[in-house]
MARKOL-563881 format. One record per residue (C-alpha): residue in one letter; x negated, y, z; residue number from 1. Coordinates in nm, 4 decimals, padded with zeros to 6 digits. Example, Ala and Ser with C-alpha at 12.3 -4.5 7.8 and 13.67 -1.06 7.14 Angstrom:
<atom rest="a" px="-01.2300" py="-00.4500" pz="00.7800" nr="1"/>
<atom rest="s" px="-01.3670" py="-00.1060" pz="00.7140" nr="2"/>
This chain:
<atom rest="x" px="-00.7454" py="02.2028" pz="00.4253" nr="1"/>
<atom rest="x" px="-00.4917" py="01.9414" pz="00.4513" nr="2"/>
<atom rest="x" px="-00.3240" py="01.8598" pz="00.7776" nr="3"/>
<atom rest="x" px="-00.3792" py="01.5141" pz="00.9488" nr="4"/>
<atom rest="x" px="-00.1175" py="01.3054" pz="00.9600" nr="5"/>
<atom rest="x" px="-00.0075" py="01.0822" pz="01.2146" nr="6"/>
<atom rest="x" px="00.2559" py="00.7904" pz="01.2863" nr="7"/>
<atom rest="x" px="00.5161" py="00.9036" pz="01.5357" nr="8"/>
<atom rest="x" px="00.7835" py="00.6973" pz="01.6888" nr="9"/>
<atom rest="x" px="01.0473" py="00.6270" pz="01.3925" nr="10"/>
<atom rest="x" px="01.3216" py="00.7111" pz="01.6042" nr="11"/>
<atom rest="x" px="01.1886" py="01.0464" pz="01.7252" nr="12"/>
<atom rest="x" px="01.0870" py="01.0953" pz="01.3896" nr="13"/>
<atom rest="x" px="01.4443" py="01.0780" pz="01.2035" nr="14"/>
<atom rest="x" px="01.5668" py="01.3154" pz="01.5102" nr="15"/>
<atom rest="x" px="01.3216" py="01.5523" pz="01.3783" nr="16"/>
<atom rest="x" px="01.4905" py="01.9264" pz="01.3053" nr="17"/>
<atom rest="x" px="01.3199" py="02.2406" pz="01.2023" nr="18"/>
<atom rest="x" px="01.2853" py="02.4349" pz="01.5310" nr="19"/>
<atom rest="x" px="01.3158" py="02.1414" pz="01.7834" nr="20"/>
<atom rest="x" px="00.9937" py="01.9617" pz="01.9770" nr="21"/>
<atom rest="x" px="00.8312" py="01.6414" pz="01.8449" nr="22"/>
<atom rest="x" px="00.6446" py="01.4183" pz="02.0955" nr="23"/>
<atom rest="x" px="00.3425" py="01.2356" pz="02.0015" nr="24"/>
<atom rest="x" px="00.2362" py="00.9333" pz="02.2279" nr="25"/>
<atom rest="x" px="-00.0113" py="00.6661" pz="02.3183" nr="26"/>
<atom rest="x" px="-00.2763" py="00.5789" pz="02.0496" nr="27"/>
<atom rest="x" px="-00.1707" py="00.8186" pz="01.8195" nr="28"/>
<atom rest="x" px="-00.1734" py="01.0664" pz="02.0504" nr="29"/>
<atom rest="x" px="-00.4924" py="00.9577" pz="02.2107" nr="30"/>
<atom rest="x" px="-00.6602" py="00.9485" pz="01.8348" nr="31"/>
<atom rest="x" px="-00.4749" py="01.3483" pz="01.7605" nr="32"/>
<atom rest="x" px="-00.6293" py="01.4629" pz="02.1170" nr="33"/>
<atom rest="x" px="-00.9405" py="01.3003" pz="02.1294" nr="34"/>
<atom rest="x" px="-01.0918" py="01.2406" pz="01.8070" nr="35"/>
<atom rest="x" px="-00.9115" py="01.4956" pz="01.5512" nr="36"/>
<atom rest="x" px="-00.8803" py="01.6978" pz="01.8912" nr="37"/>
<atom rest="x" px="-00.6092" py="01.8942" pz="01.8135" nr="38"/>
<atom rest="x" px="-00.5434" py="02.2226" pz="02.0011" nr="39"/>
<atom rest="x" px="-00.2913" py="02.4117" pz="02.0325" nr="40"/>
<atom rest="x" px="-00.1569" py="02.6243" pz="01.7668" nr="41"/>
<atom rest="x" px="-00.3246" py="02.3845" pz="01.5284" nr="42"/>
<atom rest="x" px="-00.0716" py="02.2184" pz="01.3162" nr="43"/>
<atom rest="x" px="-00.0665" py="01.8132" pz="01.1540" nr="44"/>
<atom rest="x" px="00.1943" py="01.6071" pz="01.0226" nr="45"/>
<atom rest="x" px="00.4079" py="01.2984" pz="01.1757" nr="46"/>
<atom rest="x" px="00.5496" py="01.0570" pz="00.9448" nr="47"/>
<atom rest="x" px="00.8177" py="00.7827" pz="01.0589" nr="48"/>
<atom rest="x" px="00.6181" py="00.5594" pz="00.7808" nr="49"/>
<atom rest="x" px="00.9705" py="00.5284" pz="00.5856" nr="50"/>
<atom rest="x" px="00.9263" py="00.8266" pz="00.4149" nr="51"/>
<atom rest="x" px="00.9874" py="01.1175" pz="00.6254" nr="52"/>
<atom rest="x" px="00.7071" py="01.3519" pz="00.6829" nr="53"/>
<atom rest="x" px="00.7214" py="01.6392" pz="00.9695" nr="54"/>
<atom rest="x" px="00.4735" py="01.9521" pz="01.0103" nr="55"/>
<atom rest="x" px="00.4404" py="01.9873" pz="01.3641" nr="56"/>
<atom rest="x" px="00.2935" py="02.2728" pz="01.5526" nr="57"/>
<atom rest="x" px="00.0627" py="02.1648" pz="01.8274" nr="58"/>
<atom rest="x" px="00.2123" py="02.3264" pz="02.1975" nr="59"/>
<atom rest="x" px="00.0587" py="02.1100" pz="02.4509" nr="60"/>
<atom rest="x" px="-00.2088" py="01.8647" pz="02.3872" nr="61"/>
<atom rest="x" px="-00.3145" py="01.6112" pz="02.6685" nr="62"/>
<atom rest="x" px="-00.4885" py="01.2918" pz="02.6774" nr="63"/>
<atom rest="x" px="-00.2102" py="01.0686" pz="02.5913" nr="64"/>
<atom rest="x" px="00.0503" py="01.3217" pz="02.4321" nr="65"/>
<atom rest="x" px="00.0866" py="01.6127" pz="02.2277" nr="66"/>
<atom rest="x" px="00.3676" py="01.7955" pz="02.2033" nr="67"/>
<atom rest="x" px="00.4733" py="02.0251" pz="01.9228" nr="68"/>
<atom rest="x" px="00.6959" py="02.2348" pz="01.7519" nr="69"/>
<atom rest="x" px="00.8766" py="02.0968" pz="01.4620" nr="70"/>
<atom rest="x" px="00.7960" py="02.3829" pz="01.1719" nr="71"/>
<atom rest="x" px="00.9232" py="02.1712" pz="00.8554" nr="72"/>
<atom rest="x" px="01.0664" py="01.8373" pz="00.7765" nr="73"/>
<atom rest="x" px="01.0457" py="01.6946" pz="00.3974" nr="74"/>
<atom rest="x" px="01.1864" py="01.3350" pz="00.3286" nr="75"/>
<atom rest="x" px="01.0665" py="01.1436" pz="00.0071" nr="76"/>
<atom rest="x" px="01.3009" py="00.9752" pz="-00.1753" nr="77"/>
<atom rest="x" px="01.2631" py="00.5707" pz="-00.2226" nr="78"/>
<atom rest="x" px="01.1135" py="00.5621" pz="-00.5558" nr="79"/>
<atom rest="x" px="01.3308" py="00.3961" pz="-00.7919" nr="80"/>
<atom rest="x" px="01.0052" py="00.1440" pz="-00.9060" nr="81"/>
<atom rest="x" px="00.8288" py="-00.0436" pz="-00.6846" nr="82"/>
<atom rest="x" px="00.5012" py="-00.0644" pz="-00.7457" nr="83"/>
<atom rest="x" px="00.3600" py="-00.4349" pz="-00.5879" nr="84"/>
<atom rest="x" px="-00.0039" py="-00.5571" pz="-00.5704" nr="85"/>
<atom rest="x" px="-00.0227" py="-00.8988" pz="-00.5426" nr="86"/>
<atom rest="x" px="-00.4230" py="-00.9462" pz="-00.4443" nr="87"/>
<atom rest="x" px="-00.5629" py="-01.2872" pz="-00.4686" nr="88"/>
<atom rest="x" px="-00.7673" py="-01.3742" pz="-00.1505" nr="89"/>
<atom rest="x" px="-01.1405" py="-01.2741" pz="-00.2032" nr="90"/>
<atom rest="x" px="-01.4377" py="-01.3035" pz="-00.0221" nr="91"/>
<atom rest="x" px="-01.6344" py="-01.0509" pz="00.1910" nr="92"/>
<atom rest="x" px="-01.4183" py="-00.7290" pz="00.1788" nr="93"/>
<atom rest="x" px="-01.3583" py="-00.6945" pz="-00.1338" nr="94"/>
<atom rest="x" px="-00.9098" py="-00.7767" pz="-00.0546" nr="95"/>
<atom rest="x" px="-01.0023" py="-00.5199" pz="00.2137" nr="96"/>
<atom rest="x" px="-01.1117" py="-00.3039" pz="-00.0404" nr="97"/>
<atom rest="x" px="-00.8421" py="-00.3284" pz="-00.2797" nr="98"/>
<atom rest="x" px="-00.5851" py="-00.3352" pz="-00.0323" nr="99"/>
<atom rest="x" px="-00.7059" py="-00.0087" pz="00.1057" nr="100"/>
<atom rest="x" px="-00.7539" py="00.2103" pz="-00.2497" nr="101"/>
<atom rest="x" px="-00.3931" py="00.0572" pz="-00.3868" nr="102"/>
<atom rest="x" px="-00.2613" py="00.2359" pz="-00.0213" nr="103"/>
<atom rest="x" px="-00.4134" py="00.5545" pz="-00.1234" nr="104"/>
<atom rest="x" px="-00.2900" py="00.5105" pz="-00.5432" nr="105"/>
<atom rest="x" px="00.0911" py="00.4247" pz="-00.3746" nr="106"/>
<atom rest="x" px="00.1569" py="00.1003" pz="-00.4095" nr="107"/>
<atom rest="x" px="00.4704" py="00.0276" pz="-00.2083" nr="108"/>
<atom rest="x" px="00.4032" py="-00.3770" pz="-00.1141" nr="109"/>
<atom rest="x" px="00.1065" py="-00.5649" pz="-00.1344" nr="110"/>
<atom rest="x" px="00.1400" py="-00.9679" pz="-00.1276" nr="111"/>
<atom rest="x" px="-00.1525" py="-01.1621" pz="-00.0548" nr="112"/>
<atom rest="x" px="-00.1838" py="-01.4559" pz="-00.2636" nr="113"/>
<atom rest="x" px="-00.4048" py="-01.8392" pz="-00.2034" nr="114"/>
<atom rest="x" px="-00.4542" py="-01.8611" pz="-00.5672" nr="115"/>
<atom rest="x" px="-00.6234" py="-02.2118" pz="-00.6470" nr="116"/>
<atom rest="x" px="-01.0011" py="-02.0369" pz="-00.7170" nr="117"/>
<atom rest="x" px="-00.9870" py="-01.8597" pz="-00.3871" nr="118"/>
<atom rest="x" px="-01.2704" py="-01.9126" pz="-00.1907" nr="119"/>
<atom rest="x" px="-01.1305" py="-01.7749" pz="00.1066" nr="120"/>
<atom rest="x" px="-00.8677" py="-01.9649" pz="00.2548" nr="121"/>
<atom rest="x" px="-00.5815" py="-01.8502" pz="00.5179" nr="122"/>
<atom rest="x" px="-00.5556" py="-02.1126" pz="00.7401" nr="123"/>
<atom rest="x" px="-00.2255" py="-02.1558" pz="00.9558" nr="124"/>
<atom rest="x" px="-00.3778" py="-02.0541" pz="01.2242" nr="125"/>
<atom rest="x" px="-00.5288" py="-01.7345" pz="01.1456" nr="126"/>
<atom rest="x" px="-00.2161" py="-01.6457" pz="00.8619" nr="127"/>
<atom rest="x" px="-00.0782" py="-01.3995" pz="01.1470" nr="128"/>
<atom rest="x" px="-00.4784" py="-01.2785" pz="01.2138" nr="129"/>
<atom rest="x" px="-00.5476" py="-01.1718" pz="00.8358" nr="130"/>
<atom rest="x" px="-00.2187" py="-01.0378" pz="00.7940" nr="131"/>
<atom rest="x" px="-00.2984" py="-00.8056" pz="01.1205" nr="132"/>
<atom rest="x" px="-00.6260" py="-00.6880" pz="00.9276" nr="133"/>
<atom rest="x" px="-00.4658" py="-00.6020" pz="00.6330" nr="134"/>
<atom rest="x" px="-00.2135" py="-00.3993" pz="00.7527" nr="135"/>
<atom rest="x" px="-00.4392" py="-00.2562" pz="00.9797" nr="136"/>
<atom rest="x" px="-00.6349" py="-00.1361" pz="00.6538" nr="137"/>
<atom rest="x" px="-00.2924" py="-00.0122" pz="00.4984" nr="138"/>
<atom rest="x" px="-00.1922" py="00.1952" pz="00.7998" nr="139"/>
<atom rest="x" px="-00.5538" py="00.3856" pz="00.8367" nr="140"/>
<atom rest="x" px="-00.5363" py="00.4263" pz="00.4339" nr="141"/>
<atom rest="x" px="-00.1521" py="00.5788" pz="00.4784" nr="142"/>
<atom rest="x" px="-00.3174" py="00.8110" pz="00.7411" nr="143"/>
<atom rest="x" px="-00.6072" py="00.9331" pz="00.5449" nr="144"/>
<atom rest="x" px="-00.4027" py="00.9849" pz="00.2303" nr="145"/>
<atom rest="x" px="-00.1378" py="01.2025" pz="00.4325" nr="146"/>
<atom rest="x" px="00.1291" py="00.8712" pz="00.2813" nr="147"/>
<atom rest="x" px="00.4913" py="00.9499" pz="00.4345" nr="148"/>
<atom rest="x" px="00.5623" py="00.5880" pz="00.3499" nr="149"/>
<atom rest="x" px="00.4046" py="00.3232" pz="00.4992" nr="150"/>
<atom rest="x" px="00.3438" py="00.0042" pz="00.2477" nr="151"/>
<atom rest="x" px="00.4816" py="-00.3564" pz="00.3217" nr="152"/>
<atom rest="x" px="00.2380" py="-00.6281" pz="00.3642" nr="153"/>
<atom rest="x" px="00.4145" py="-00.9667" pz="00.3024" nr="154"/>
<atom rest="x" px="00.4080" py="-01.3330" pz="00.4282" nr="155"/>
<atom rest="x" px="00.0888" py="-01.4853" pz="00.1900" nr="156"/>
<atom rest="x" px="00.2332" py="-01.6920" pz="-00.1047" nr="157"/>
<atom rest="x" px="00.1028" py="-01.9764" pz="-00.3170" nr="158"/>
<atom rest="x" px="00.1087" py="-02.0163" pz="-00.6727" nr="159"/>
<atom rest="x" px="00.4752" py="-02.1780" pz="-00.6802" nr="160"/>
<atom rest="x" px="00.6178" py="-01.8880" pz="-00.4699" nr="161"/>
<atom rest="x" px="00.4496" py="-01.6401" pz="-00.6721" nr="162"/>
<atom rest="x" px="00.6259" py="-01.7617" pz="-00.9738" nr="163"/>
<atom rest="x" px="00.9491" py="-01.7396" pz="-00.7942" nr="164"/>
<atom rest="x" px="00.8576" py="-01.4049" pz="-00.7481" nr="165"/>
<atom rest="x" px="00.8028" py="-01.3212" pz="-01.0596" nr="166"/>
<atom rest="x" px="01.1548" py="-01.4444" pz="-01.1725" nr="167"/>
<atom rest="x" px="01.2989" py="-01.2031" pz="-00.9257" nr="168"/>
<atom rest="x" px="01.0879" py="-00.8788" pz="-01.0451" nr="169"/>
<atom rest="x" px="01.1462" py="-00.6082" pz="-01.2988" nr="170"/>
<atom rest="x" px="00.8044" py="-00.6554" pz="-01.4601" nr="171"/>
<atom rest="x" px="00.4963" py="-00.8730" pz="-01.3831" nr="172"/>
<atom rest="x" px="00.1641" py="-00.7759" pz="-01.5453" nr="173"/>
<atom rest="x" px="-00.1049" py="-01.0172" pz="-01.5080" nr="174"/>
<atom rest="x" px="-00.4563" py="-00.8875" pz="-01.5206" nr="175"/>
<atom rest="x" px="-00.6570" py="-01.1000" pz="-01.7508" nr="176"/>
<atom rest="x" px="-00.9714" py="-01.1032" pz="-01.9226" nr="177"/>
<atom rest="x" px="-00.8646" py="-01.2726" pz="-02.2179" nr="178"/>
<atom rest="x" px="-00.5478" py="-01.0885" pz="-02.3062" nr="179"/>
<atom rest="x" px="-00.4740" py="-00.9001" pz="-02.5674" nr="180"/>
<atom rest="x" px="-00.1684" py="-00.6217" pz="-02.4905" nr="181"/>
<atom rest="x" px="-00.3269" py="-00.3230" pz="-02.3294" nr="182"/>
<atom rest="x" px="-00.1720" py="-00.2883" pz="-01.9782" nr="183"/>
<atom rest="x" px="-00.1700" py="00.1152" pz="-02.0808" nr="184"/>
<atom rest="x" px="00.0876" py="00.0193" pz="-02.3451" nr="185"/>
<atom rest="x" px="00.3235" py="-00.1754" pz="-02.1489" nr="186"/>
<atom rest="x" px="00.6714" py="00.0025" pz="-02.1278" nr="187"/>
<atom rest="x" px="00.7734" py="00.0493" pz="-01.7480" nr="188"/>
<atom rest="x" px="01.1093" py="-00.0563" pz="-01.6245" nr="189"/>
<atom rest="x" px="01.3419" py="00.2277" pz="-01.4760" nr="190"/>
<atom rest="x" px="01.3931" py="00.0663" pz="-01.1693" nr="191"/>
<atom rest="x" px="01.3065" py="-00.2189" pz="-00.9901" nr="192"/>
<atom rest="x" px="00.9621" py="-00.3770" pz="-00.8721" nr="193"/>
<atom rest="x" px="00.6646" py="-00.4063" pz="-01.0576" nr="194"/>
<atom rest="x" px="00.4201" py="-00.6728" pz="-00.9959" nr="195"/>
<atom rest="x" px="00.0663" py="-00.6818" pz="-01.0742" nr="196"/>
<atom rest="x" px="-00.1161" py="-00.9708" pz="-01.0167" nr="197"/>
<atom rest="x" px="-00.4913" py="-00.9762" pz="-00.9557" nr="198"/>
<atom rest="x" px="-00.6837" py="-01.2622" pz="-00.9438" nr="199"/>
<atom rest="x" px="-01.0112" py="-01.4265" pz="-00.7087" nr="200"/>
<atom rest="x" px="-01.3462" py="-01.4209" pz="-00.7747" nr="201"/>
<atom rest="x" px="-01.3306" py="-01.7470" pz="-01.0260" nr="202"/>
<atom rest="x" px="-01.0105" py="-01.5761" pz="-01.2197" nr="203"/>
<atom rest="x" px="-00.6952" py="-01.6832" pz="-01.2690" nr="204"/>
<atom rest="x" px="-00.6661" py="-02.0573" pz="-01.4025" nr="205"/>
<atom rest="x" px="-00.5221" py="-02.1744" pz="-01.6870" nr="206"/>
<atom rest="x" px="-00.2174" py="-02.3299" pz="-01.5042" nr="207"/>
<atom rest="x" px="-00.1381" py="-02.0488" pz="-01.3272" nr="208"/>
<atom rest="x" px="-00.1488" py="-01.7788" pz="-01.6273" nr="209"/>
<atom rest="x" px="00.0907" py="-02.0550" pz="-01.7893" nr="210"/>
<atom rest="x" px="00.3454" py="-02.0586" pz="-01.4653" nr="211"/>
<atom rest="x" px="00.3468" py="-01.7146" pz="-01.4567" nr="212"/>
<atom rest="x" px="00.4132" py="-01.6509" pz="-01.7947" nr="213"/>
<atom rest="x" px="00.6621" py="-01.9149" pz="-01.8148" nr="214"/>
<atom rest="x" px="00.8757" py="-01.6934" pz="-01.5240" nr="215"/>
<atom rest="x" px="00.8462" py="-01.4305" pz="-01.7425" nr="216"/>
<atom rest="x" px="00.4961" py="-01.2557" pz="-01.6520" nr="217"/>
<atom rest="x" px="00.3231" py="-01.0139" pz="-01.9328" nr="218"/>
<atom rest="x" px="-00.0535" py="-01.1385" pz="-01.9440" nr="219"/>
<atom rest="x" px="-00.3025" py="-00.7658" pz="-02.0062" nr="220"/>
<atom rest="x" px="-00.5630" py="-00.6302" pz="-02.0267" nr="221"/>
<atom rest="x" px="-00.7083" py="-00.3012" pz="-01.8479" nr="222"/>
<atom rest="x" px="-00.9959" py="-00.2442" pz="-02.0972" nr="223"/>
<atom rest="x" px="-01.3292" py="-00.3457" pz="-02.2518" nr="224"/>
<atom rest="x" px="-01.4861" py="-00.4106" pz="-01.9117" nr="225"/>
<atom rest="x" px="-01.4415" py="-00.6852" pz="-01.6603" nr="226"/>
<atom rest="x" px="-01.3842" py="-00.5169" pz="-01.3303" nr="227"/>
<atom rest="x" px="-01.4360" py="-00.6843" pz="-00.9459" nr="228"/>
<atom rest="x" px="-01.1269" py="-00.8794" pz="-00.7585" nr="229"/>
<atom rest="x" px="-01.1489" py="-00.5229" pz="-00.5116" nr="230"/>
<atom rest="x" px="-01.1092" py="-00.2909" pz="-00.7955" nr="231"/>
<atom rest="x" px="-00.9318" py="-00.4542" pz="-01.0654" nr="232"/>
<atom rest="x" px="-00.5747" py="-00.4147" pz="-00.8592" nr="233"/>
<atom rest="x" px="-00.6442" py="-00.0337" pz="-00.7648" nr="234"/>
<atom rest="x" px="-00.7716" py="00.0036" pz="-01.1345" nr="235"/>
<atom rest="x" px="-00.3837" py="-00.0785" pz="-01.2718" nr="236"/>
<atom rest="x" px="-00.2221" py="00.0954" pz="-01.0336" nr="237"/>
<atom rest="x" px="-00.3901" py="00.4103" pz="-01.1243" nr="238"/>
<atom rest="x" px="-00.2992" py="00.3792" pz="-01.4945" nr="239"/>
<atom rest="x" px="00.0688" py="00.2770" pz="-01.3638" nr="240"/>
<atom rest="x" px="00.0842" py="00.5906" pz="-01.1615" nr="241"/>
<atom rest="x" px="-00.0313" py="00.8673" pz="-01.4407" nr="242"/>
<atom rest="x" px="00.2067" py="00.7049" pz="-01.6713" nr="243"/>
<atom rest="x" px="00.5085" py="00.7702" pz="-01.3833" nr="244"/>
<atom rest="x" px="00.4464" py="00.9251" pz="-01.0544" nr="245"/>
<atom rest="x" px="00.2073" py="01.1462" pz="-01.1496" nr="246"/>
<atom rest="x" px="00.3610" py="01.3643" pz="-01.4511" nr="247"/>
């Protein structure tokens, strides 16, 4: 069975030998005691969320701390592409949903975007709200897919700043029902970020396909099928991933 993993403190994380004690505190170590309820001798992991993942051997286990014996520390390297969702703001959960499965598949930064068909709509009052859901979503998704690297969930960005975006990026791909080049047959970049861009509900305009092409965005396709806003994004990601990461 695979070990739980947990988010320590970064600092006590990157201080982490092989040998030496690890301490895990306050929620984390309220959720390892209480709900996984770890005992001792039992052993999990602790990740600093930056890629640095530590076995830890449970030693003392109390309400709000457990502390543990460091047995092995691995640290995963950045990964020279950067694999970016940018999910278009849906309704129900259905961004929840995406957000949380492109976690688990690896993407690195997800960007939330007010494309113009989005129903939902991120007022500037609740901006700071929705972003606090989201990344609550990425950091129980890290979690459950024992991630040593914790995702980035950006500022959202409107169409204009997307396309700015896209100037700045390796590759774009831009999921589309009408396009013709197969998103399995793209060539990857060696380095750099990827974006791929997945629209609302409605689908991407006109306008915006043309702006995003225009800054140098590949319009594709993912198949014969039209898939949801929650599980076009993940969808892409998993092709991107067998065609890289995965070999």
């Amino acid at each position: 069975m695979t070990h739980q993993l947990f988010l320590g403190e970064p600092d006590a994380v990157r201080r982490a030998t092989a040998g030496g004690s690890l301490v895990l505190e306050g929620d984390e170590a309220r959720h390892a005691a209480s709900v996984v309820r770890v005992r001792p001798g039992e052993r999990f992991y602790v990740s600093d969320g930056a890629g640095r993942r530590v076995l830890v051997e449970a030693r003392h286990v109390e309400r709000a701390l457990v502390r543990g014996e460091v047995v092995q520390v691995h640290d995963e390297p950045v990964p020279a592409v950067r694999f970016v969702l940018v999910q278009a703001l849906a309704k129900g959960d259905r961004d929840d949903q995406a957000v949380e499965a492109a976690t688990e598949l690896g993407v690195d930064e997800v960007v939330p975007w007010q494309a113009e068909r989005s129903v939902v709509v991120w007022r500037p009052d609740r901006v700071e709200r929705s972003l606090a859901k989201w990344r609550s979503v990425v950091v129980r998704a890290t979690k459950q897919s024992r991630r040593a690297r914790l995702p980035e969930v950006t500022a959202p960005v409107a169409s204009a700043a997307l396309a700015r975006r896209v100037q700045d990026a390796a590759l774009t791909l831009v999921l589309h029902e009408d396009a013709v080049e197969p998103l399995a047959g793209v060539p990857l970049p060696q380095s750099g970020d990827v974006l791929v861009v997945v629209g609302p509900e409605g689908g991407i305009t006109d306008g915006e396909v043309e702006a995003l092409t225009a800054a140098g965005a590949r319009p594709v396709r993912l198949g014969s099928t039209i898939l949801r806003a929650g599980s076009a994004g993940p969808a892409a990601l998993a092709v991107l991933s067998a065609r890289g990461r995965w070999l």
